[in-house]
Backbone as a ProteinNet text record, in pm:
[ID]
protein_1_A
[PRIMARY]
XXXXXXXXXXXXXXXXXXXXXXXXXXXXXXXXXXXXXXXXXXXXXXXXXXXXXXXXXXXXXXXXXXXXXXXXXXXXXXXXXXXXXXXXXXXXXX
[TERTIARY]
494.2	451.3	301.5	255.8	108.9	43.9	-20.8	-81.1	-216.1	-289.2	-364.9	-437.5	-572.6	-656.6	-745.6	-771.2	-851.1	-768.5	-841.1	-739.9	-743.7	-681.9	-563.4	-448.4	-381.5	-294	-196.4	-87.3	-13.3	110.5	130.3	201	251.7	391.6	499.3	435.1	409.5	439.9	532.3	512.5	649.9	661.6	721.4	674.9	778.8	721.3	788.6	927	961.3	1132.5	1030.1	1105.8	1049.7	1167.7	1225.3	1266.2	1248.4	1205	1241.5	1403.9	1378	1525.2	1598.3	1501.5	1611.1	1624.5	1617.4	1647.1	1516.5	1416.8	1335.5	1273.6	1254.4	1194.5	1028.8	971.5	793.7	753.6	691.7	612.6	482.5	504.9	376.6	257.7	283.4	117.7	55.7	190.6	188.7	189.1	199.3	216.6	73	100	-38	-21.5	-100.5	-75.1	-14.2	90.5	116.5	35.6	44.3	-14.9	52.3	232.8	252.4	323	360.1	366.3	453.7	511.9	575.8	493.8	443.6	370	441.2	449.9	475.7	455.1	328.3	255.3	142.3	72.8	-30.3	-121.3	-247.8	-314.6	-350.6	-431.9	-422.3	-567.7	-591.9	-681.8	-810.6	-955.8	-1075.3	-1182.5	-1232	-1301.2	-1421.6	-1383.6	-1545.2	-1635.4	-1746.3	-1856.8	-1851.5	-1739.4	-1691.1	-1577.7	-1623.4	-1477.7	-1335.5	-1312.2	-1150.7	-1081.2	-990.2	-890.5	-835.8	-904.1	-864.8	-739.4	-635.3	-503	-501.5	-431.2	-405	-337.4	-350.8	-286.6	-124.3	-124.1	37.1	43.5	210.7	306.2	445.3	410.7	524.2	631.1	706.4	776.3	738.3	649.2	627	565.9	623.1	588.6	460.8	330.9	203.7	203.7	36.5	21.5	-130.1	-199.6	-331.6	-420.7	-559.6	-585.6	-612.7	-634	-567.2	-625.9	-757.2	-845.7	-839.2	-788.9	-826.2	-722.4	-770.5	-686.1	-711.4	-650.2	-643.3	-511.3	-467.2	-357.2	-280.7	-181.7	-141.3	11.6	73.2	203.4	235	346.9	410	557	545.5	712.1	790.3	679.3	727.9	713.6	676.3	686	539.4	516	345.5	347.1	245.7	223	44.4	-8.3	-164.8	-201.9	-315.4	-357.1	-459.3	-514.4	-581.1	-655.4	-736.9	-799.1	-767.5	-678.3	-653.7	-658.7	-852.9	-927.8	-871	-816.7	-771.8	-646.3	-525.7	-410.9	-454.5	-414.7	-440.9	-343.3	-246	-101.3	11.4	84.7	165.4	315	409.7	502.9	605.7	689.1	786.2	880.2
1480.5	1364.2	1369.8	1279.1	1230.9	1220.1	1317.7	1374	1317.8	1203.9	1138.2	1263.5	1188.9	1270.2	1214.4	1277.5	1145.9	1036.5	908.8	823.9	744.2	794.9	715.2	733.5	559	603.9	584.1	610.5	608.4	484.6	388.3	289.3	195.5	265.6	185.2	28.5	-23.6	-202.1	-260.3	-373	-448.6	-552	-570.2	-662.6	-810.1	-909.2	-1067.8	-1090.8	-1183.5	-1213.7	-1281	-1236.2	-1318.6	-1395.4	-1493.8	-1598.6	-1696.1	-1789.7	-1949.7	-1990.4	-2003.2	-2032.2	-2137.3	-2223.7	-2311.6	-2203.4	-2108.1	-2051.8	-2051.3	-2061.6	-2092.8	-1940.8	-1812.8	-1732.4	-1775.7	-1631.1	-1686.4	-1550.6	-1607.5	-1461.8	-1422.3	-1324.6	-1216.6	-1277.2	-1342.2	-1417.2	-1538.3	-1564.7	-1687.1	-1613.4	-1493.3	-1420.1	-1347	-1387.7	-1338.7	-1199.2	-1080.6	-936.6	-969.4	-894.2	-815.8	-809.1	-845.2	-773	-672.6	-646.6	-583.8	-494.4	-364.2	-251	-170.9	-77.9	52.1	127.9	209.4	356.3	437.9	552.1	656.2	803.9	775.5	892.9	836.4	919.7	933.4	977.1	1012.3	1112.2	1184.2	1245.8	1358.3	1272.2	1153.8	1063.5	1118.4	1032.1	1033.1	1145	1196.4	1291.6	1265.9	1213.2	1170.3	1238.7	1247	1272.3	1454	1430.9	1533.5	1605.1	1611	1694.3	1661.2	1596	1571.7	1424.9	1490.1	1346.4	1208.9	1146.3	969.7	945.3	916.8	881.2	786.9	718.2	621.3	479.4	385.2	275.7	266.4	307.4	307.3	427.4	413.3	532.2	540.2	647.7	655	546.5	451	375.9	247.8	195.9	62.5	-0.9	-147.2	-211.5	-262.2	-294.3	-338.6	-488.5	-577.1	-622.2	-615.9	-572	-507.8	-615.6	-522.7	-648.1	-664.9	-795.1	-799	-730	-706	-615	-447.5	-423.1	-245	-201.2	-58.5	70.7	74.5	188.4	261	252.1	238.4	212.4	382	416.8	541.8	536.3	590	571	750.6	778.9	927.9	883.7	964	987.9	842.2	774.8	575.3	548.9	564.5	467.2	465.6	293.9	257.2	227.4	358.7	373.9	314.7	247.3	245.8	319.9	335.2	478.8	426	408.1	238.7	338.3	293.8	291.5	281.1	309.2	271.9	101.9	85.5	-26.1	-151.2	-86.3	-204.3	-248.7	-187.6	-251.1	-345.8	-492.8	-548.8	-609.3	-566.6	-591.2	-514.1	-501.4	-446.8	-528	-558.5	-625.7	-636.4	-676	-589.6	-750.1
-522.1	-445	-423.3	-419.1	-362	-203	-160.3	-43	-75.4	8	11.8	107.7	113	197.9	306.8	377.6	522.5	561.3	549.1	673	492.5	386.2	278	310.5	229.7	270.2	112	72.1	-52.4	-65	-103.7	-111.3	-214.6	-181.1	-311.2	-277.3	-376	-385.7	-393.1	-324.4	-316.3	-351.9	-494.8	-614.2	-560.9	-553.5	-536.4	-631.1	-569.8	-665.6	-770.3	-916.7	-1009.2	-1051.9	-1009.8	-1012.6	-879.4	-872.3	-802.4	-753.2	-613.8	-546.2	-625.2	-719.2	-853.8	-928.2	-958.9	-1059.1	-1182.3	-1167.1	-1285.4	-1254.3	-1369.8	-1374.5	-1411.1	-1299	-1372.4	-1423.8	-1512.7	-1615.5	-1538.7	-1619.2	-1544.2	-1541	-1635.6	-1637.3	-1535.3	-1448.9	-1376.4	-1172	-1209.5	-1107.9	-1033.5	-874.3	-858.4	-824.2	-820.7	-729.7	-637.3	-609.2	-506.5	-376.9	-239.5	-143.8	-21.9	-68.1	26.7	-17.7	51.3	33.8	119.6	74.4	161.5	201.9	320.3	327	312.3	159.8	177.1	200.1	223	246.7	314.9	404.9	539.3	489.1	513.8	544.3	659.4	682.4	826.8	960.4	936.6	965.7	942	928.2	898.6	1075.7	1031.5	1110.2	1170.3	1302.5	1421.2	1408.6	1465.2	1538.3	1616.4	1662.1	1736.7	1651.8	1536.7	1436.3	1459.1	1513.8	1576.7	1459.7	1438.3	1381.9	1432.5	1377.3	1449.8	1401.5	1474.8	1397.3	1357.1	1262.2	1187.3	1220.5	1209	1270.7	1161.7	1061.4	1017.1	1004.5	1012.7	966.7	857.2	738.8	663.9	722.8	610.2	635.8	610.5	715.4	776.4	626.8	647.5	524.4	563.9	493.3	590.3	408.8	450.6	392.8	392.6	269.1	248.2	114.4	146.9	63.5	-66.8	-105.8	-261.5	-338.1	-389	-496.1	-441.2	-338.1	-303.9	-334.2	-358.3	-386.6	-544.8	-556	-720.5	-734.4	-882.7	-875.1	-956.1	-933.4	-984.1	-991.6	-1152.5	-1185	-1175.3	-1083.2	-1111.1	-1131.9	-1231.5	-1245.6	-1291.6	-1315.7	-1380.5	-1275.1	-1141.4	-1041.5	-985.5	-951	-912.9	-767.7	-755.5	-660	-622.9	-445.2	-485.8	-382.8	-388.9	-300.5	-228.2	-123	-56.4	92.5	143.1	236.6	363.1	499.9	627.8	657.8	597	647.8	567.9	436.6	340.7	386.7	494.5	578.7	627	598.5	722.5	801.5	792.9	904.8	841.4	978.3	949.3	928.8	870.9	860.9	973.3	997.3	1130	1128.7
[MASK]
++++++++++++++++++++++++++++++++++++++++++++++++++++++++++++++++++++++++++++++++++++++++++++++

């Protein structure tokens, strides 16, 4: 598994129905990115002034929705995972 570092965080995507409630499938090419995601992995948060760890506004689990151009994108094991910034969350789903 993938152990991000500082305040990254690691997140399955969570790819749209590719079909239309009529039933009409859309191709990849008609499809925009992705913006939301699983957290599956944390990091240990980004380090103040005063050496101490800022905790993180998500946690493993929570589905968030981040933004569209950030993160790196990384496949283990066949599965795409993106590896993104704290700052690049910008809500959390619920």
């Amino acid at each position: 598994m993938i152990k991000p570092l500082g305040d990254r965080i690691v997140i399955k995507v969570i790819e749209d129905t590719e079909q239309t409630s009529g039933g009409i499938f859309i191709p990849d090419s008609a499809k925009e990115k992705p913006q939301k995601g699983e957290v599956v992995a944390i990091g240990l948060g980004k380090l103040n002034d005063k050496g101490e760890r800022e905790p993180l506004d998500v946690n493993v689990g929570d589905k968030i929705l981040y933004a569209k151009y950030s993160g790196t994108d990384v496949k283990v094991d066949g599965v795409e995972y993106k590896i993104l910034s704290v700052k690049d969350a910008l809500a959390v789903i619920e």
